[in-house]
C-alpha positions, -999 to +999 in steps of 0.1 A: +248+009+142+249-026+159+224-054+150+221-085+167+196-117+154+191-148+159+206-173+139+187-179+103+166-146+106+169-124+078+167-088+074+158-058+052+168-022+055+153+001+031+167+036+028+170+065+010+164+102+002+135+116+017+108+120-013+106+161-021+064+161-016+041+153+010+028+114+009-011+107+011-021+074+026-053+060+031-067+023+037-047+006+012-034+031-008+001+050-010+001+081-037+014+113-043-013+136-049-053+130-048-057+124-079-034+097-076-053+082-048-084+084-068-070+068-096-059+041-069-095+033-059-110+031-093-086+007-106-095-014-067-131-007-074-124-020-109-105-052-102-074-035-124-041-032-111-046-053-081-044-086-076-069-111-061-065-136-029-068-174-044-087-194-029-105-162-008-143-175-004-154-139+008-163-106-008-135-082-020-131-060+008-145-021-001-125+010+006-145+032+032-160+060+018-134+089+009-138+119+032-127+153+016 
């Protein structure tokens, strides 16, 4: 594999085994199973886990509604 950049970029290659299950993603989360990605949005809806924009004047932006 050949790379060429200009001078002073910088680069990252991430790599590795492929994971054994199925990923979900949605909005702004990455999980394994739905649970996981319910877990996600409570802790979001919550302020837990996640942290906040400094200096961000608006409203914390809410997940759209989960369709199952």
């Amino acid at each position: 594999m050949h790379f060429e950049i200009q001078k002073g970029s910088r680069i990252l290659i991430v790599g590795g085994e492929p994971f054994k299950e199925d990923i979900l993603i949605w909005w702004n989360f990455v999980a394994r199973t739905e649970e996981e990605m319910m877990e996600g949005v409570k802790q979001w809806e919550n302020h837990a886990a996640f942290g906040e924009v400094k200096g961000y004047l608006g409203d914390r932006l809410t997940p759209p509604e989960v369709q199952h």
